[in-house]
TILUMVO-146061 format. One record per residue (C-alpha): x, y, z; residue number from 1. Coordinates in nm, 3 decimals. Example, Ala and Ser with C-alpha at 12.3 -4.5 7.8 and 13.67 -1.06 7.14 Angstrom:
# residues 2
       xx       yy       zz  resi
    1.230   -0.450    0.780     1
    1.367   -0.106    0.714     2
END
This chain:
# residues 272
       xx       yy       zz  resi
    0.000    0.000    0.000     1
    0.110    0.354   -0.111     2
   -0.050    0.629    0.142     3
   -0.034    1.002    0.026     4
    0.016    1.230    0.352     5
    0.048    1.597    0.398     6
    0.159    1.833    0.617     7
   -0.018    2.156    0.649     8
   -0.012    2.445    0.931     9
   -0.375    2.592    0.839    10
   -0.512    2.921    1.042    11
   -0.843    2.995    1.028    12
   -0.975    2.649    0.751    13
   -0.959    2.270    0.860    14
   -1.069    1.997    0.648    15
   -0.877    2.074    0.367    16
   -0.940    1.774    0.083    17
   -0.967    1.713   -0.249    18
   -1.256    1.796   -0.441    19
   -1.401    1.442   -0.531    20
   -1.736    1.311   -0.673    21
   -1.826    1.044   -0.875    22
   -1.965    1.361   -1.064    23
   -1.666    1.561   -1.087    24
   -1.383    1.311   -1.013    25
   -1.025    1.454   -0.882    26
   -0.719    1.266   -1.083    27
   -0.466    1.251   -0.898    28
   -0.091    1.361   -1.088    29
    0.186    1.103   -1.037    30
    0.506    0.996   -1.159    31
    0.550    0.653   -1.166    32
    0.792    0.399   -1.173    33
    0.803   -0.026   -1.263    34
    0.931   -0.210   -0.969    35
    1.033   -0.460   -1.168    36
    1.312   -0.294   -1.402    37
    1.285    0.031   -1.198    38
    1.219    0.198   -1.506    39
    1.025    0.591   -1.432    40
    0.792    0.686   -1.703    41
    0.885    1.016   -1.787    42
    0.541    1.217   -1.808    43
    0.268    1.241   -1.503    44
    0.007    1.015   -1.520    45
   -0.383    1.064   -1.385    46
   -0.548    0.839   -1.135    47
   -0.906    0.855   -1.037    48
   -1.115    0.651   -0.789    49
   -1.450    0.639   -1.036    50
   -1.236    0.502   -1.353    51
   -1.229    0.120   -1.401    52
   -1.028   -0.042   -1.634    53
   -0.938   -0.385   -1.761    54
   -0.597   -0.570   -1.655    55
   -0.464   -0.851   -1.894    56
   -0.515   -1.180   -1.863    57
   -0.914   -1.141   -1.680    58
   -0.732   -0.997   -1.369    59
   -0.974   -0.775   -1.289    60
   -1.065   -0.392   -1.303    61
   -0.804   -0.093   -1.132    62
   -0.820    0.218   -1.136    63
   -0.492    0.300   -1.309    64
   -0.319   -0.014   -1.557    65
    0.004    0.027   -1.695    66
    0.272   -0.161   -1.896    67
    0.631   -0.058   -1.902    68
    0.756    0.031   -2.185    69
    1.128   -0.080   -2.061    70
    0.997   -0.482   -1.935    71
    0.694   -0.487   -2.063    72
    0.572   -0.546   -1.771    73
    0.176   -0.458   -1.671    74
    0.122   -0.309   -1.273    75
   -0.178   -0.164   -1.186    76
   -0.325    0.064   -0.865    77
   -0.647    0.089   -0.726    78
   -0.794    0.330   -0.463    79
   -0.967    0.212   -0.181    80
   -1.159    0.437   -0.006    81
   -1.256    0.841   -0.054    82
   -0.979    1.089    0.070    83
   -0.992    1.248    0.433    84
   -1.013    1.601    0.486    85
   -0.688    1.714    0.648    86
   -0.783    1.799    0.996    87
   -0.646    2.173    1.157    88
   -0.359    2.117    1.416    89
   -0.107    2.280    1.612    90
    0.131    2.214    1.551    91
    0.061    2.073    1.204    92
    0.067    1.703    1.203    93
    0.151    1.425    0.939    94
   -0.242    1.294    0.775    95
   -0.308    1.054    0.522    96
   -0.524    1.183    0.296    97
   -0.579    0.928    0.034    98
   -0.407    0.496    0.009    99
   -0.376    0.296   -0.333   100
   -0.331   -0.033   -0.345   101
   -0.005   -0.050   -0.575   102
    0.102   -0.403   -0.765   103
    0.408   -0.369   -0.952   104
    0.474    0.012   -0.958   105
    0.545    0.281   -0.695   106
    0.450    0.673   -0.743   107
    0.772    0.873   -0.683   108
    0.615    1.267   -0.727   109
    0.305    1.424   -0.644   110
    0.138    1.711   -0.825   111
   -0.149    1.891   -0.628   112
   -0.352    1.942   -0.953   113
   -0.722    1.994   -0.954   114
   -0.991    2.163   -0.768   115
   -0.956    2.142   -0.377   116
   -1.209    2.226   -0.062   117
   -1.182    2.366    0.194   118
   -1.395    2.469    0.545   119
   -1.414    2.794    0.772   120
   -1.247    2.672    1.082   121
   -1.497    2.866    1.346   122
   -1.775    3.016    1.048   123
   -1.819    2.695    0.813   124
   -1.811    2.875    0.565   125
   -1.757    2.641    0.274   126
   -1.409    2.740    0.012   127
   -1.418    2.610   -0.365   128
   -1.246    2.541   -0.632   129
   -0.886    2.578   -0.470   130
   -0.574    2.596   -0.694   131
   -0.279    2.482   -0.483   132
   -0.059    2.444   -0.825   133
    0.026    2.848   -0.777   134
    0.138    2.858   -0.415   135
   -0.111    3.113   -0.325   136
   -0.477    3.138   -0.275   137
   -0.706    3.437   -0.161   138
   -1.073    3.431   -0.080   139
   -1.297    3.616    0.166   140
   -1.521    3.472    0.431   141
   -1.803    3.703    0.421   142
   -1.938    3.529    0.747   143
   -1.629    3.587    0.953   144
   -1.579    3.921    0.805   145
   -1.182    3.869    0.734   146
   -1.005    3.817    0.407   147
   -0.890    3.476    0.379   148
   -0.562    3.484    0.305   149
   -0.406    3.101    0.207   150
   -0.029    3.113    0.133   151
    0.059    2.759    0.021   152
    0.454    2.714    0.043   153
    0.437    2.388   -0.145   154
    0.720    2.110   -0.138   155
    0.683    1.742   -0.202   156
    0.881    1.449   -0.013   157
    0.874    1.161   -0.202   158
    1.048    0.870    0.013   159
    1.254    0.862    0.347   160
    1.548    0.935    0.175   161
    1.435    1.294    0.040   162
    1.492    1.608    0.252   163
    1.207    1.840    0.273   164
    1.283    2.179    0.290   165
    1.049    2.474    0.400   166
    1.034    2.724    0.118   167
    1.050    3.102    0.279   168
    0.769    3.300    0.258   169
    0.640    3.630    0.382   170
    0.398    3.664    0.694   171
    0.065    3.766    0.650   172
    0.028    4.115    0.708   173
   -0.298    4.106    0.901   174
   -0.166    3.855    1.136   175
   -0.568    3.801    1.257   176
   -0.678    3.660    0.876   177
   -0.740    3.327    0.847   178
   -0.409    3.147    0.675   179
   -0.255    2.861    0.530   180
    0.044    2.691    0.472   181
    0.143    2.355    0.277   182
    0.466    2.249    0.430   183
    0.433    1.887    0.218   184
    0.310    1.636    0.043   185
    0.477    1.250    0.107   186
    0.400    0.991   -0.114   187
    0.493    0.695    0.142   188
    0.697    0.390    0.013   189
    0.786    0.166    0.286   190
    0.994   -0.048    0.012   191
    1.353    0.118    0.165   192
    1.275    0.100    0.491   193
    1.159   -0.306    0.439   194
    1.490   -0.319    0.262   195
    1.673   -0.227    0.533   196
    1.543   -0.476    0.776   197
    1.634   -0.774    0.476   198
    1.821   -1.098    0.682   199
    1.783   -0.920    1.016   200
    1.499   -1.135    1.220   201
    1.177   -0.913    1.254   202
    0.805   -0.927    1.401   203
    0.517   -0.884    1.180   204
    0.208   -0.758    1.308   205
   -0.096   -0.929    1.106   206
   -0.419   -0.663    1.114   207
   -0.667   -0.925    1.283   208
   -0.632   -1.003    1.641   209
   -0.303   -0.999    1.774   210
   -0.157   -1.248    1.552   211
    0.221   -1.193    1.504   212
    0.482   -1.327    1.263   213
    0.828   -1.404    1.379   214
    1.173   -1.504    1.118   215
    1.385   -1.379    0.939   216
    1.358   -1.153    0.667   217
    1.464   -1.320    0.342   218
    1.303   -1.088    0.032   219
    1.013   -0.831   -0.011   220
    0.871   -0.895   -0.402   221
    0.793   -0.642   -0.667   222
    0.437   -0.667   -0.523   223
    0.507   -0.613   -0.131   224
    0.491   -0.950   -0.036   225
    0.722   -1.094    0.234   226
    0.917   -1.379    0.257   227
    1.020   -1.541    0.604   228
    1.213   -1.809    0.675   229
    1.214   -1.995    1.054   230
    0.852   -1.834    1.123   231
    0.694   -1.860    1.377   232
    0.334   -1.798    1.469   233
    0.251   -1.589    1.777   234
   -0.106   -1.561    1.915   235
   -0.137   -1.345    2.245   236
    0.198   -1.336    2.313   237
    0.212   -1.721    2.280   238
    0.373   -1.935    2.014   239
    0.135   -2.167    1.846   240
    0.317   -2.313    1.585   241
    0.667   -2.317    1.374   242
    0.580   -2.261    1.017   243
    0.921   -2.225    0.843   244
    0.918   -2.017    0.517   245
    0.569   -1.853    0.470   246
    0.483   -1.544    0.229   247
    0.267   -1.285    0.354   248
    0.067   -1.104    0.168   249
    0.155   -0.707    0.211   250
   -0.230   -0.644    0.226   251
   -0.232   -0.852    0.557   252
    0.039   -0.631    0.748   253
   -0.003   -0.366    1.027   254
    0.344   -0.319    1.073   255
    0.689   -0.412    1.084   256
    0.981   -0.427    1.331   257
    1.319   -0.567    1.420   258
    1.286   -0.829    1.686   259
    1.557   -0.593    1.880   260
    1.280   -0.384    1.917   261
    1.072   -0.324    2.211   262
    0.847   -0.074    2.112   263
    0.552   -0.275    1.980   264
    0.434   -0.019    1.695   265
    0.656   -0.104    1.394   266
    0.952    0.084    1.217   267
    0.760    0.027    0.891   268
    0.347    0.073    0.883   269
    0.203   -0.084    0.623   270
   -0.088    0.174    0.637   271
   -0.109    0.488    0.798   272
END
């Protein structure tokens, strides 16, 4: 799974979300790239939730099928639920706003294209048609009485290994107007963080019950599934049964962790 978060410090607006109906459907801009060759097409590409479209071989319907032009290869993503408005906090805080369910490509850049909405944090008032491509948005909420004033510094993270980096802007001069500010957008791969944790024993968290996996680590497939040799199956803190190599399904997976850790969250969540 391949969550899209952002990080926003919003003044004055909360629920800040894409503007998506089955009637007027957001597409959502990528760049993406085969896990199989690691080949990265070189123009965006559109997503939507409402489109449906055949994969090879009777596979199915996704949202978004595509065949390398490098292997030849066909991966396809699929969106599972509607996005969630990005909630007002202070500080700002990390949300996901939208999860696809990615098989055998990754999405490496984000481009904020398309209407978004908005809400009047105290007044409700209700904020259309937002262009966040610009960097700068002004409205007026004629039930609060203040011009709204949203200045969107706008940088995208793409993995853990990219810096973000806060792009300067100048203060609002009417320091009581509603404002806000994008810090960024994160497409989350937990691919190089999994990779990282290759032949080192870990614990796998399954989402039902409190089912754990324990083994080592052998290989994580173009497709997020993990491999495991020496498993063993915890239930309740209990081990019911040595199961030797398995393969777990990515889908399956709360979270991952080195078995040196103690923390009992996971380094790597496969959802956020």
């Amino acid at each position: 799974m391949l969550t899209l978060t952002l990080t926003a410090d919003l003044t004055g607006v909360t629920e800040l979300r894409p503007d998506d109906t089955p009637e007027e459907p957001f597409w959502y801009t990528f760049k993406v790239q085969c896990t199989s060759c690691r080949e990265v097409h070189p123009n965006f590409v559109n997503v939507s939730r409402f489109e449906a479209n055949d994969m090879s071989g009777s596979r199915g319907e996704a949202n978004f099928v595509w065949k390398c032009k490098s292997c030849k290869r066909e991966s396809s993503a699929t969106i599972k639920a509607p996005p969630i408005p990005y909630q007002q906090a202070s500080p700002p805080t990390r949300q996901k706003i939208i999860e696809f369910d990615c098989r055998g490509l990754e999405f490496t850049e984000f481009k904020p294209e398309g209407d978004w909405l908005a809400t009047g944090l105290e007044s409700g008032s209700k904020f259309a048609a937002i262009d966040l491509t610009e960097g700068e948005w002004f409205d007026y909420d004629e039930k609060a009485g203040d011009e709204e004033q949203n200045e969107a510094s706008r940088n995208l993270k793409f993995n853990e290994q990219c810096k973000a980096q806060n792009i300067p802007h100048a203060p609002p001069t009417n320091t009581t107007n509603p404002t806000f500010k994008m810090s960024n957008f994160m497409p989350i791969n937990p691919r190089p963080m999994l990779q990282n944790l290759v032949n080192e024993e870990v614990v796998i968290r399954l989402k039902w019950g409190q089912t754990e996996y324990k083994g080592r680590l052998v290989s994580i497939d173009s497709y997020m599934n993990i491999q495991l040799s020496g498993a063993e199956e915890w239930i309740d803190q209990e081990m019911t049964s040595s199961l030797g190599q398995v393969l777990i399904r990515c889908n399956n997976v709360l979270w991952i962790q080195g078995a040196n850790q103690n923390n009992g969250n996971g380094d790597v969540k496969m959802e956020g």
